[in-house]
C-alpha positions in Angstrom: 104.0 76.7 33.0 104.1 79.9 31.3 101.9 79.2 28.6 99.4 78.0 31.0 99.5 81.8 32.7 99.1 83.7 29.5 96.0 81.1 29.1 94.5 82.1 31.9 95.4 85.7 31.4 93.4 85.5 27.9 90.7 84.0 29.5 89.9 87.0 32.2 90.7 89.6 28.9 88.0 87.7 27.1 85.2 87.4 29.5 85.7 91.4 29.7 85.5 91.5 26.0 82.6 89.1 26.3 80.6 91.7 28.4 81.6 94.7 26.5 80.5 93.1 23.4 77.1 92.7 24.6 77.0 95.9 26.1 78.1 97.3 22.9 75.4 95.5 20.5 72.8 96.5 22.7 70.5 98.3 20.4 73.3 98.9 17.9 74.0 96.9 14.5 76.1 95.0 14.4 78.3 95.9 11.0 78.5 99.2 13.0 79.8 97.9 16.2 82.7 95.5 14.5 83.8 98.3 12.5 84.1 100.5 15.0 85.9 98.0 17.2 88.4 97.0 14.4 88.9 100.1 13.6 90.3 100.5 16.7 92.4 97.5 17.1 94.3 98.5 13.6 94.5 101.6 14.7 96.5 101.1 17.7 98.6 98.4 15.5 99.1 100.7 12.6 100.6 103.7 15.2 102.8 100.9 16.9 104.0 99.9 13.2 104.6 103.2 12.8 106.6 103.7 15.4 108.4 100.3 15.2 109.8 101.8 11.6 110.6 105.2 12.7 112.2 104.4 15.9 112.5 100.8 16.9 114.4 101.2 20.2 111.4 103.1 21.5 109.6 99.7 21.9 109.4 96.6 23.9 110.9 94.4 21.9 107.8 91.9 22.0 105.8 95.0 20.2 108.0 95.3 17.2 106.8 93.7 13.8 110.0 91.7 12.0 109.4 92.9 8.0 106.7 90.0 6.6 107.5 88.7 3.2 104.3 88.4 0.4 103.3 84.1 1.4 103.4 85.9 5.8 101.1 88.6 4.4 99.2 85.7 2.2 98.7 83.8 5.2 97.9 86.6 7.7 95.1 87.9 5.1 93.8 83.9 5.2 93.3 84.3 8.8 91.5 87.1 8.6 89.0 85.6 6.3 88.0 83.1 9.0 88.2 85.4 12.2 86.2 88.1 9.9 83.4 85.2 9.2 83.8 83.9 12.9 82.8 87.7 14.4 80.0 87.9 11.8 78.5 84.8 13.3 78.9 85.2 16.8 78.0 88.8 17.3 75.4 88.4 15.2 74.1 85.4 17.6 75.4 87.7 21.3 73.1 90.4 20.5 70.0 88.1 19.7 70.6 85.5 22.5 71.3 85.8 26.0 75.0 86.1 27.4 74.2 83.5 30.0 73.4 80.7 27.1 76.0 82.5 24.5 79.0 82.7 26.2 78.9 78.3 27.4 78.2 78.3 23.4 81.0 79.2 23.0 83.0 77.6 25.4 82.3 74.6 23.5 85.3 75.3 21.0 87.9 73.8 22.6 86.0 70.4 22.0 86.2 71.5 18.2 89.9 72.0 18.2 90.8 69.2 20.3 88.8 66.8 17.7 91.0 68.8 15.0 93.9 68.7 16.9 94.2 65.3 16.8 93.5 64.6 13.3 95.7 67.7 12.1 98.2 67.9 14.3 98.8 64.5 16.0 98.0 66.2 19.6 98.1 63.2 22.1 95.6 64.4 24.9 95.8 62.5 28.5 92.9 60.5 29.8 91.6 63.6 32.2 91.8 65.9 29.1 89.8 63.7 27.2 87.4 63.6 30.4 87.3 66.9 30.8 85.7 67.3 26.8 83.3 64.5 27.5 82.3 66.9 31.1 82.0 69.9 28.8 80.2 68.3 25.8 77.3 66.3 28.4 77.2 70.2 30.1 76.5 71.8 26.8 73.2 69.3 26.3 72.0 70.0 29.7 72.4 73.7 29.0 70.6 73.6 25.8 67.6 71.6 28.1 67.9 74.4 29.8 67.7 77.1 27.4 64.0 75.6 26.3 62.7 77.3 29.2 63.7 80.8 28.0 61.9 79.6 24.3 65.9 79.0 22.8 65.3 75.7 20.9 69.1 74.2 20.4 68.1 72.4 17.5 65.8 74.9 15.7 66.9 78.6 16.7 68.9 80.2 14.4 70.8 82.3 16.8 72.2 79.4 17.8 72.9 78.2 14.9 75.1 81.4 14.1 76.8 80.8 17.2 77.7 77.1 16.8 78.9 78.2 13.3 80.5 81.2 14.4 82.5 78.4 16.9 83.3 76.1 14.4 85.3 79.2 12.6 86.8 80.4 15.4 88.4 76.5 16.6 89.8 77.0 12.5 91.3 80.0 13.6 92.4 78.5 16.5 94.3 75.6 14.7 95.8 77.9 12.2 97.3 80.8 14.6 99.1 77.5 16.3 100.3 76.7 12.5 101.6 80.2 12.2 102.9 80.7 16.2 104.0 77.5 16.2 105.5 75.9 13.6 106.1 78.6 11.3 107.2 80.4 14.3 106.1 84.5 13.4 105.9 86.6 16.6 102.8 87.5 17.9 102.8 91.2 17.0 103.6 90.1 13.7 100.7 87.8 13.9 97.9 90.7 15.5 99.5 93.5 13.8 99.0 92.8 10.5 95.6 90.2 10.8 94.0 93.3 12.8 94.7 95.7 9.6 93.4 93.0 7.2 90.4 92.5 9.5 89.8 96.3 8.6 90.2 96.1 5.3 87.7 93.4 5.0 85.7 94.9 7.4 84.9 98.4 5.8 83.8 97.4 2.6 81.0 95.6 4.5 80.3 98.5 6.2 80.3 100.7 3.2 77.6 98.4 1.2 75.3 98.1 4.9 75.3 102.1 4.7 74.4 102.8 1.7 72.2 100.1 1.7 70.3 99.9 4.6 67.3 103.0 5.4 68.6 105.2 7.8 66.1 104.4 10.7 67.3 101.1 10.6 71.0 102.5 10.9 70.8 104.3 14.0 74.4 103.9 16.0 75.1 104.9 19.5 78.2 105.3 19.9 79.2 103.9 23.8 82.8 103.7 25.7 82.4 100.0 25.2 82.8 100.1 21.1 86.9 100.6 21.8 87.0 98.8 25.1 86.0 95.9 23.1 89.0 96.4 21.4 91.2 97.1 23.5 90.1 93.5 26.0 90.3 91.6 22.7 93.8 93.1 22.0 95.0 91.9 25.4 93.3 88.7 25.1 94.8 88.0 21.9 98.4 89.0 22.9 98.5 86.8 25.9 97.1 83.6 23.8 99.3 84.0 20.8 102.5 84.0 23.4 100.9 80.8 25.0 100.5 79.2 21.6 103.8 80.2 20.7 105.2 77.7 23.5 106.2 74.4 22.0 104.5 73.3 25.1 101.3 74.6 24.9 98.9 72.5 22.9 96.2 74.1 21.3 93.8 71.7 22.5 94.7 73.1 26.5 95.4 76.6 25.7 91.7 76.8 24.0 90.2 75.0 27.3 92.1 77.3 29.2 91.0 80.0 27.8 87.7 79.2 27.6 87.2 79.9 31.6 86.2 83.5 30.5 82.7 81.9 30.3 82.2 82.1 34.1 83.4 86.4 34.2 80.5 86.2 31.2 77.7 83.8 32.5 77.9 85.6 36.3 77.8 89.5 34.1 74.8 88.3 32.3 73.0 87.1 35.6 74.2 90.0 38.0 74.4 92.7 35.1 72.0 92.4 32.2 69.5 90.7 34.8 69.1 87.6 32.8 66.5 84.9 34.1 67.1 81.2 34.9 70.9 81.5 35.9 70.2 79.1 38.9 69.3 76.8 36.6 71.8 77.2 34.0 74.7 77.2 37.0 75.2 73.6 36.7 75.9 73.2 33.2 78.5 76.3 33.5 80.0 74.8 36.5 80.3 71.6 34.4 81.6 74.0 31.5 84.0 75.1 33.4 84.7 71.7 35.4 86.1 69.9 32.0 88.1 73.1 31.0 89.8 72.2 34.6 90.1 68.5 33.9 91.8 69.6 30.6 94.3 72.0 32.8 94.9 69.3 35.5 95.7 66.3 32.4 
């Protein structure tokens, strides 16, 4: 199963991003830190657009951008929309909670899309796949019991609440790049390319109005080697998941499971790197986490 390779490719790309993200927000705003990291992604798409015009044959072919017509560029500058209010949510909710309760958070998506899946885009999931969300969903309330002991109240913490929300955005996005991959068949670099400009476009005017805006004590940036790295991971993430959802085998519903197994490179750097308390006693909801992401794989 090809697809199921590039999943799991994502997924390691993504719990790097994961921990470079955090990294990166440490004690840095966060307008700052997503401009600077989508700067860099359109950067690196803009030079390869570049070069795709001027000299084509110099590229892989899975790099080069077919010309988009106005509805592609329409449609690429509607998923930028959602990823663009996705990242506010989530990195808003990375650098204020800790990875080790963030990143299963997040994991939770898949159960989003499959739901959405079904109703959108008559996905028939097998009996272990549907097991495996019931695993991951009954993990998630143990982890939130969990997370009381660190003061994180699921159902009253606001951090959490940009990170569910931020989830919920990103499972849209999810269900609309298998839309575009899928069905209406654009490559990925077509895809990446041209959302990762958009993203930048949106992106900067925020970052303009924060600036001029916000005292300049309370602007302080730092710039670190994580800012691009960021980038780069996500880039490399992204590639490998838009080629698995461009598959007609690989359901959206799996591929975001999949995927989703970058929450164990996450939960073990936030234990062993950012020294974050209670992991012990978080393990078991990760492990269960993880467990229904595997039923979903082996249905």
């Amino acid at each position: 199963m090809p697809w199921a390779l590039l999943s799991l490719t994502s997924a390691v790309f993504l719990g790097l991003y994961d921990i470079c993200q955090k990294h990166a927000l440490r004690n840095n705003p966060v307008v700052a830190v997503l401009f600077g990291s989508t700067a860099t992604c359109a950067t690196v798409w803009a030079v390869l657009l570049l070069v795709g015009w001027v000299s084509p044959a110099s590229l892989p072919q899975a790099l080069l951008v077919p010309p988009l017509g106005w509805l592609g560029h329409a449609q690429l500058l509607l998923k930028s929309a959602i990823v663009a209010a996705s990242w506010m949510c989530t990195y808003v909710a990375v650098k204020n909670l800790p990875m080790s309760l963030a990143a299963p958070i997040r994991a939770t998506g898949p159960l989003w899309t499959l739901g959405a899946a079904l109703l959108l885009l008559a996905e028939r999931p097998s009996f272990l796949q549907l097991l495996g969300v019931g695993t991951t969903l009954t993990s998630f309330l143990g982890l939130s019991v969990v997370g009381r002991l660190e003061g994180v109240h699921f159902h009253r913490n606001r951090w959490v609440g940009y990170m569910i929300a931020g989830t919920l955005l990103g499972s849209c996005s999810g269900l609309y790049d298998k839309l575009l991959l899928g069905r209406l068949h654009l490559a990925p670099a077509t895809v990446q390319a041209w959302f990762s400009i958009y993203l930048l476009l949106l992106f900067g005017p925020i970052a303009l109005v924060w600036w001029r805006r916000t005292p300049p004590a309370a602007r302080t940036f730092q710039f670190r080697a994580t800012v691009p790295l960021l980038a780069i991971c996500l880039m490399l993430a992204d590639f490998a998941y838009f080629s698995a959802l461009r598959d007609p085998e690989g359901l959206i519903s799996v591929v975001s499971s999949i995927r989703r197994g970058s929450t164990l490179i996450a939960f073990a750097a936030g234990v062993l790197l950012f020294r974050e308390v209670n992991g012990w006693k978080k393990l078991p909801a990760v492990l269960g986490i993880v467990g229904g992401i595997l039923l979903t794989l082996l249905g």
